[in-house]
N, C-alpha and C positions, 0 to 999 in steps of 0.2 A: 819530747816535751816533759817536764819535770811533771813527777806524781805526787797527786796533794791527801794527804792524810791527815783527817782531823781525830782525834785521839781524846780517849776518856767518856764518851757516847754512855748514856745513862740513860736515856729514853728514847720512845719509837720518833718522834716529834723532830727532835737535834737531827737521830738519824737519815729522817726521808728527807730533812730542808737540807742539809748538809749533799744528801747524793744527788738532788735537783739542781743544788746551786754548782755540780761538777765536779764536786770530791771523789775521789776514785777510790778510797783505802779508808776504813771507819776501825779505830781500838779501842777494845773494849779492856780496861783492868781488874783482872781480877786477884790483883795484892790488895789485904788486909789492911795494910795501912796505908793503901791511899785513900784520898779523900774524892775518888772518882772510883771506889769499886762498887761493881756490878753485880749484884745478886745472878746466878746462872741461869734463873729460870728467866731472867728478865731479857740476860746476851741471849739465849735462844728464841724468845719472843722476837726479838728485833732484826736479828740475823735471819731466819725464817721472811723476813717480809724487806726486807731491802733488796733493792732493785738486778737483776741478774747481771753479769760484771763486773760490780762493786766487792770490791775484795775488803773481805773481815780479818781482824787482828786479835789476837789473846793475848794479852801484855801479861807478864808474869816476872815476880821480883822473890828468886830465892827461894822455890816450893818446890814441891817433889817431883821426882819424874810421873810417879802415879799417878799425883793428883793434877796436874797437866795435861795428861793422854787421857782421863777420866773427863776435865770437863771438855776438853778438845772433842773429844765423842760425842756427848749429849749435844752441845752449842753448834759442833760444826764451825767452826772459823779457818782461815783457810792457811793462816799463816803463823806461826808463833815467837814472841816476839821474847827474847827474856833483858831485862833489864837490870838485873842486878848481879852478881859476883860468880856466877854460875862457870864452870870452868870448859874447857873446848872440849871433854869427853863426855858433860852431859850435854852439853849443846849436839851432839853426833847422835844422840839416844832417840831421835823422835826421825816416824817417816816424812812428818810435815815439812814445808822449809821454814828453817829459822833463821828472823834478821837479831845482832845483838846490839847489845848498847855497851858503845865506850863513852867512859866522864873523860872527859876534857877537861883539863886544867894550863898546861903549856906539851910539848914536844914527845914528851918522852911515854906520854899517855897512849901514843898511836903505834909503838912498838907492842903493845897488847893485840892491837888485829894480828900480827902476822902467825899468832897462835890459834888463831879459831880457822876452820871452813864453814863457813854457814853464807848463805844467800845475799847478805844484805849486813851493814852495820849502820846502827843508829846512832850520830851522833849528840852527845846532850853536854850539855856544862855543868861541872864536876863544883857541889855543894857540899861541904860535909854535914854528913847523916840526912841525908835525900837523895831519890835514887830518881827523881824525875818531878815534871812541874812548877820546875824554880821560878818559871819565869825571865832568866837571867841569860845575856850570850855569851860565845866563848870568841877568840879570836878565828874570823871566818879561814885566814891565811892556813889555819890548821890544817881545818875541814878539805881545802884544797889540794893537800898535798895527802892527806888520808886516801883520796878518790887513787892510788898509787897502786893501794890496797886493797880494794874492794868495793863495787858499788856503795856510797854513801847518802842515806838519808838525813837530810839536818835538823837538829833539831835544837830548841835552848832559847826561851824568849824572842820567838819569832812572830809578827801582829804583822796586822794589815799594812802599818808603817813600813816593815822593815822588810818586807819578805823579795820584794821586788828586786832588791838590790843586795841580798842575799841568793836569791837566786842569777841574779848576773853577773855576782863576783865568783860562786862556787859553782854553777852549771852541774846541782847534785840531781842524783838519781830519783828524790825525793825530798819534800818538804813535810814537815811532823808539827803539827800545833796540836794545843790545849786551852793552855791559861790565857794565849792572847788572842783570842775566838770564846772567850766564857762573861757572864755576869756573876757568876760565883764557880765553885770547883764543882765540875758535871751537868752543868747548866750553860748551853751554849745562848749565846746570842743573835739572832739571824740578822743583824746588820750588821755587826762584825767579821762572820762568814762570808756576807756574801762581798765585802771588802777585801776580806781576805783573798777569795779565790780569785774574785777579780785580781787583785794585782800580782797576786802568782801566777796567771794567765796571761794579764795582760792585755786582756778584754773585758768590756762589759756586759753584765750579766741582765734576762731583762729583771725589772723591777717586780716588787712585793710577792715574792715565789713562798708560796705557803706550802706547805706539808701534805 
């Protein structure tokens, strides 16, 4: 069954309705310029109390190997995700596993996996000058022939609408939302989630699941 990760978690609240409602993967960002980063003491507040199983992410765009392996230690998150230009020898630097993120534009985009090894690749839809969040999709047919290459998680304007039949055209290793599961950036919405994972499940979920 495909695994659902919702991505951008800013408080304990988003957190525990998100892993009730069957979210399996929770990311937390901690790039500067997104408008979803997480103060560190906050990811280890929340990581600390979500539910055992539930696997944490450290989404990271372009920062150091130090300061990476620095907050990986304090916060504990179990996987690391990098998302922006980082090359296949620092992606090899950490004991953790790390999934990467390719932008998706057309074809030629997915000749970039065959240069990493790392666990997992994220795919997103390729914006200039944004490294995630768009909002926006890419052609699924892509993402399908990527899976060639390496477990593939999708990601790129995926909502409650769409996710269904994204996941039954690409049969990916994962699903990745943000913005279409939010009422603002880091602010999740619990009817939207629980839309969400219902139709990425494909069942329903019971009703009014509080925190």
């Amino acid at each position: 069954m495909t695994k659902i990760k919702i991505c951008g978690i800013t408080n304990l609240e988003d957190a525990l309705i998100a892993c009730k409602l069957g979210a399996d993967v929770l990311g937390f960002i901690f790039s500067p310029k997104s408008q979803r980063q997480i103060a560190p003491d906050r990811a280890e507040q929340i990581i600390s109390k979500i539910p055992p199983f539930i696997k944490s992410v450290g989404v990271f765009v372009n920062q150091s190997t130090e300061d990476i392996k620095k907050l990986q230690k304090r916060c504990g998150f179990d996987v690391i995700q990098l998302h922006g230009n980082e090359s296949p020898t620092f992606c090899n630097s950490f004991k953790q596993k790390v999934i990467k993120a390719i932008h998706i534009e057309d074809k030629s985009d997915l000749f970039k996996m065959t240069e990493y090894k790392v666990s997992a690749f994220v795919l997103d839809t390729k914006v200039k000058g944004m490294f995630g969040g768009t909002g926006k999709t890419f052609d699924w047919q892509l993402a399908i022939e990527a899976k060639k290459l390496g477990p593939v998680i999708l990601s790129g304007g995926l909502t409650p609408e769409n996710v269904a039949e994204a996941i039954g055209k690409v049969e990916p290793y994962a699903v990745d939302v943000a913005t279409g599961v939010e009422v603002q950036p880091g602010i999740k919405d619990p009817d939207k989630l629980q839309a969400f994972i219902e139709s990425a499940k494909g069942q329903k979920i019971a009703s009014n699941v509080k925190a």
